[in-house]
C-alpha positions in Angstrom: -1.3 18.9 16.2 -2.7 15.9 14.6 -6.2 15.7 14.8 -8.3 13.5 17.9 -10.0 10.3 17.9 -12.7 9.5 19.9 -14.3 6.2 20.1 -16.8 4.3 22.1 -16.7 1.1 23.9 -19.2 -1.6 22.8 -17.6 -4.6 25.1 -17.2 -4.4 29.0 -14.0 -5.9 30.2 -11.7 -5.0 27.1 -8.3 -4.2 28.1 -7.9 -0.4 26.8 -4.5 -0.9 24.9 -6.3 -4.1 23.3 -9.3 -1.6 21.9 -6.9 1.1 20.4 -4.4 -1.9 19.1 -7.6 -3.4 17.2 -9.6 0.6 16.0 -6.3 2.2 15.2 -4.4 -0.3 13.0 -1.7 2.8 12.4 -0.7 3.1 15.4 2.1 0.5 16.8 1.4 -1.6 20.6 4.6 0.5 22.0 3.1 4.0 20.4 -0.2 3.0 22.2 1.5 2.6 25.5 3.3 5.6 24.8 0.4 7.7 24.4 -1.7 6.3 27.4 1.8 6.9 29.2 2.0 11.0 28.4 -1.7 10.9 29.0 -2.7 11.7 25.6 -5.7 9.1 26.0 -8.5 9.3 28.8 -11.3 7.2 29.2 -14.6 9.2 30.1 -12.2 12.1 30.8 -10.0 10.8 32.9 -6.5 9.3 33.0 -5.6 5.9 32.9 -3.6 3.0 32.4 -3.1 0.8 29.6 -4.4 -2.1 31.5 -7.5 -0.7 32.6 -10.3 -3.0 32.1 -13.2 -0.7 29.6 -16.8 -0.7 30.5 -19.5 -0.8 27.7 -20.5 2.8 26.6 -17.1 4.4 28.1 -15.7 6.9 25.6 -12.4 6.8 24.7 -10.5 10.1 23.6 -7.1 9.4 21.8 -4.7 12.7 20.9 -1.4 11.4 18.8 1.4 13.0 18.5 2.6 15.4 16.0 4.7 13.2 13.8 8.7 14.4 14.7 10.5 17.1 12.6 12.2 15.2 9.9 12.6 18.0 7.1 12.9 16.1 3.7 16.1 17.5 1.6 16.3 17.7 -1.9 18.3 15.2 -3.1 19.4 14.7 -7.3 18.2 10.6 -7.5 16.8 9.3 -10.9 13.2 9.9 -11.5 11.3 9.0 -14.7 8.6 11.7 -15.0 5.6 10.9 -17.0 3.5 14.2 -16.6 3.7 17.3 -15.0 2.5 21.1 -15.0 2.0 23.8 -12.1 -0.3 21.2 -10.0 1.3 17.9 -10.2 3.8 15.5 -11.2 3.2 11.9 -11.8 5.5 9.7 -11.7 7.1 5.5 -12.6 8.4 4.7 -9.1 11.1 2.0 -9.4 11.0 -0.8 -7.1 12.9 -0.4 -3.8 12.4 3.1 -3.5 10.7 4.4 -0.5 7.9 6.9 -1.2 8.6 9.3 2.1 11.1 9.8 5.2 10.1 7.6 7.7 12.0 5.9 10.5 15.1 4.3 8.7 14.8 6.2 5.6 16.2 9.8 6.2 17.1 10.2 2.7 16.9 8.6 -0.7 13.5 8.3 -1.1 10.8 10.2 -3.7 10.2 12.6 -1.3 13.6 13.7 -1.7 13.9 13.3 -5.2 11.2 15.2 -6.5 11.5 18.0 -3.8 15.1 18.6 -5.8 13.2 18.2 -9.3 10.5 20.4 -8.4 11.3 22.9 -5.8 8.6 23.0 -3.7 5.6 20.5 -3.1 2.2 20.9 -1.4 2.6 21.5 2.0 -0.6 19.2 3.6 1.4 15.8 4.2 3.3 18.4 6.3 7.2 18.4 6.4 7.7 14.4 6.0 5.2 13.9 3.1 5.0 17.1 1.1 2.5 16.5 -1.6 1.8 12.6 -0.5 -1.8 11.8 -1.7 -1.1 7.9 -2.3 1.8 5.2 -1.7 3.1 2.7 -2.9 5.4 0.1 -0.9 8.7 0.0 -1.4 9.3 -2.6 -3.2 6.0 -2.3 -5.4 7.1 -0.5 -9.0 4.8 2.0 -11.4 2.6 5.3 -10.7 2.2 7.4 -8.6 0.9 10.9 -8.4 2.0 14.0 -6.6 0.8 17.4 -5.5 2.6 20.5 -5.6 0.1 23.2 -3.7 -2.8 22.3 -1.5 -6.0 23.0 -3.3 -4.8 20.3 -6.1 -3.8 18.0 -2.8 -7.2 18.3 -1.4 -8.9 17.8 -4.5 -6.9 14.6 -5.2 -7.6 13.2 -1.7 -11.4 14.0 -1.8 -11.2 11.2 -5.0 -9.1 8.9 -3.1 -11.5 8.9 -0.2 -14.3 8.7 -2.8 -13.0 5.6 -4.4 -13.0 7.9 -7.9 -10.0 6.9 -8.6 -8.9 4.6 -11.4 -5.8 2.6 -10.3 -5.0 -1.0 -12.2 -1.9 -3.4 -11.0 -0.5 -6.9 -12.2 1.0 -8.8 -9.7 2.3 -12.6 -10.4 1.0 -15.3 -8.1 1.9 -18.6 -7.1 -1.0 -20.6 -8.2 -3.7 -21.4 -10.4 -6.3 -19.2 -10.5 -9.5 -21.3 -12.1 -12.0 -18.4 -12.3 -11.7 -16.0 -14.3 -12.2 -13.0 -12.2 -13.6 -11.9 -9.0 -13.7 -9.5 -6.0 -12.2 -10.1 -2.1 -13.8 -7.7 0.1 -12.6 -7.9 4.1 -12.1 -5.5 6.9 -7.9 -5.4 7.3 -6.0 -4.3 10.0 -3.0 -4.4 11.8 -1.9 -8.3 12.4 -2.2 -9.0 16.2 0.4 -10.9 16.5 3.0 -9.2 14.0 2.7 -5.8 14.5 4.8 -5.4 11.0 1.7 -7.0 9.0 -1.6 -6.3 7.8 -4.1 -9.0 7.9 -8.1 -9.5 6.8 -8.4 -12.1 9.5 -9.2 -9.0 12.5 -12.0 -8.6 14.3 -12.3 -4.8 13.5 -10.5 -3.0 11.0 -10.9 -1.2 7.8 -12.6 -2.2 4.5 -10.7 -3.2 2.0 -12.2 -4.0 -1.6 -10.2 -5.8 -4.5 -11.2 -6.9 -7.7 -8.9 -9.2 -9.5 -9.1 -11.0 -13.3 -6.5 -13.3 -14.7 -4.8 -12.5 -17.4 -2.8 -15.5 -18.0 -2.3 -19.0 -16.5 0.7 -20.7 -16.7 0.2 -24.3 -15.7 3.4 -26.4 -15.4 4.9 -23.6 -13.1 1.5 -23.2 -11.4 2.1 -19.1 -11.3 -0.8 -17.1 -12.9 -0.8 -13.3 -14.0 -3.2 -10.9 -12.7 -4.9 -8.0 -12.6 -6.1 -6.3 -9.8 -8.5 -3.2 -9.5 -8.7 -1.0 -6.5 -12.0 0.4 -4.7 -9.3 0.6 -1.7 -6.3 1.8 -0.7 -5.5 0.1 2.5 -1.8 -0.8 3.3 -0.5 -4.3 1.8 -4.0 -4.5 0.4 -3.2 -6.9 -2.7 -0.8 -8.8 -0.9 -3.0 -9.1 2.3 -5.7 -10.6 0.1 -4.0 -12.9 -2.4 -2.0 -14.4 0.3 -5.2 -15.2 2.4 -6.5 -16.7 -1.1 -3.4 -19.2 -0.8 -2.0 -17.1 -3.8 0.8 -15.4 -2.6 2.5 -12.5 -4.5 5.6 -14.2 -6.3 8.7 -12.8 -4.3 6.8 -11.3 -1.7 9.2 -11.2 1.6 6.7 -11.2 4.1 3.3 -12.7 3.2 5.1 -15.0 0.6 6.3 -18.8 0.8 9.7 -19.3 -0.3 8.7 -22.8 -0.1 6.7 -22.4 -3.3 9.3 -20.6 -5.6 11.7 -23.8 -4.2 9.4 -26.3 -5.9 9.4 -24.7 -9.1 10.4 -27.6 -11.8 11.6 -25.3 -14.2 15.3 -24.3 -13.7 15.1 -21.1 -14.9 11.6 -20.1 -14.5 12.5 -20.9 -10.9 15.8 -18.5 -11.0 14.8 -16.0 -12.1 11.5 -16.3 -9.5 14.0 -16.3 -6.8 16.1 -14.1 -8.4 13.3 -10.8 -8.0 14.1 -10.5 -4.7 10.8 -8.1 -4.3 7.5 -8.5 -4.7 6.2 -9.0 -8.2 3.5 -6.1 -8.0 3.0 -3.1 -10.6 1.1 -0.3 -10.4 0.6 -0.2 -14.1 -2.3 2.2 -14.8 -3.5 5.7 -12.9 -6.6 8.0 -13.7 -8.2 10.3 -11.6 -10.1 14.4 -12.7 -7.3 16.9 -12.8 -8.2 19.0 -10.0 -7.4 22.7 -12.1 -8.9 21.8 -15.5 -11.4 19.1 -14.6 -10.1 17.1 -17.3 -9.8 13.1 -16.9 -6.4 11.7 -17.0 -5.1 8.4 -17.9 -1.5 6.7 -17.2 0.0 3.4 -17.9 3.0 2.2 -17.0 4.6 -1.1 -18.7 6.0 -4.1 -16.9 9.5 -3.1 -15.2 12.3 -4.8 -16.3 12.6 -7.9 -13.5 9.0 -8.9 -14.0 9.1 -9.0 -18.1 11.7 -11.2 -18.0 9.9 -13.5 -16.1 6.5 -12.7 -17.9 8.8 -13.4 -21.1 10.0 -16.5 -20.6 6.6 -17.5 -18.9 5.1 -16.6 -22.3 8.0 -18.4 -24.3 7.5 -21.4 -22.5 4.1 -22.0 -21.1 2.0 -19.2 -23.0 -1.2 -19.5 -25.4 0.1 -19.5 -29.1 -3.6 -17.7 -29.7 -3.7 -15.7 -26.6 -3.4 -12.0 -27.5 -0.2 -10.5 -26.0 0.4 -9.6 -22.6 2.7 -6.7 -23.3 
């Protein structure tokens, strides 16, 4: 049974399915209803309806559903393994690879792959995310690390939580970036009106902290390389807060502007832009305390192939003859 929520309401006359829709950014509108439906929320103790209007200092118990058996099955898929011993396995995720089963995606997805490499994975994240500490999005590329029993699992999540971890991504952005680094800091949650998106621009929600430096500006195209440092690991955090910074991830399909690969001068800068076809985000570096030996680790993964082409021919073109490589 997943564990209960209990909040408080600071503002008389908020509609209840508004409050839970704006404190539990998780959970969809229709799962909301759902819940207040099988009675799994009450208000001071008692039952109600979604509607009901909430009076100041009412508390507001929320029980969610256990998640719906959906066994992951070992499936043989390619997997490019960069470390592993009896605790964990860390791995380069390719882009358009879903990390667990989920709604839609039954199979096919790293869950899958390395319960068939591995055998057997930490059993917290329970039967649809065996050994999950982190994700990455589908379409975001590079590393990510796995659990196999539940001490190390625990252990890893404690530095998650703790911010300890050290995670490092470059992303390509539509834009010029003028300063030379700095740090967004915002409370995201889910988009009111797009229940699909994330969005810094909430009321309530959950603090999010990003640090980003550029690495490289390339002007006639206006697109300038990244990179980004995590306190954070809230969903679509990078490309919640670029795109809010009018930098959009380049090829990012739903906080992007297709508008802005369009007006690309450059022929074949602009193909191969709109040829990505996925965000251009990679998680390029992961460090964290192994939780057996104590022992810091360190991981790096280089630019996948889509985005050092375009890097490539950014470089060719529009690069700093004394700039020190980017690869």
């Amino acid at each position: 049974m997943s564990d209960i929520r209990e909040f408080v309401c600071e503002n008389s006359a908020e509609r209840l399915d508004q409050l839970l829709a704006r404190l539990c950014p998780d959970l969809s509108r229709s799962q909301i209803k759902r819940l207040v439906e099988r009675q799994r929320v009450r208000v001071d103790g008692q039952v109600v309806k979604a509607g009901s209007r909430l009076k100041a200092g009412q508390r507001i118990c929320l029980q969610p559903e256990a998640p719906e058996p959906c066994e992951a099955r070992p499936q043989a898929l390619p997997l490019e393994i960069l470390y592993e011993d009896d605790a964990l396995v860390v791995v380069n995720k390719a882009a358009g690879m879903v990390v667990h089963p989920a709604c839609g995606h039954g199979s096919g997805t790293l869950v899958n792959a390395l319960l068939h490499h591995c055998g057997d994975l930490s059993g917290i994240g329970g039967v649809q995310r065996p050994g999950i500490v982190h994700r990455l999005d589908k379409d975001t590329s590079g590393i990510l690390v796995v659990t196999k029993d539940d001490a190390s699992h625990q252990h890893l999540a404690a530095q998650f939580k703790d911010h300890t971890v050290n995670r490092r991504y470059l992303t390509l952005v539509h834009g010029i970036v003028q300063q030379s680094e700095g740090s967004i800091r915002s409370a995201i949650g889910r988009h009111p009106q797009d229940r699909k998106k994330m969005s810094g621009r909430v009321r309530e929600g959950r603090l999010a902290v990003s640090h980003w430096q550029v690495v490289r500006r390339y002007d006639q195209p206006r697109l300038t390389l990244l990179r980004m440092r995590l306190e954070t690991g809230r969903t679509h955090q990078i490309r919640v807060h670029l795109a809010e910074m009018n930098l959009p991830v380049v090829g990012d399909p739903v906080y992007g502007n297709p508008g802005r690969a369009a007006a690309i001068g450059d022929t074949a800068v602009r193909a191969l832009v709109q040829g990505l076809k996925r965000q251009a985000l990679h998680a390029c570096l992961l460090g964290f305390i192994h939780p057996r030996t104590g022992a810091y680790l360190e991981f790096h993964s280089p630019l996948p192939a889509d985005m050092a082409a375009l890097v490539a021919l950014l470089e060719e073109k529009y690069g700093e003859t004394s700039a020190e490589p980017v690869f």
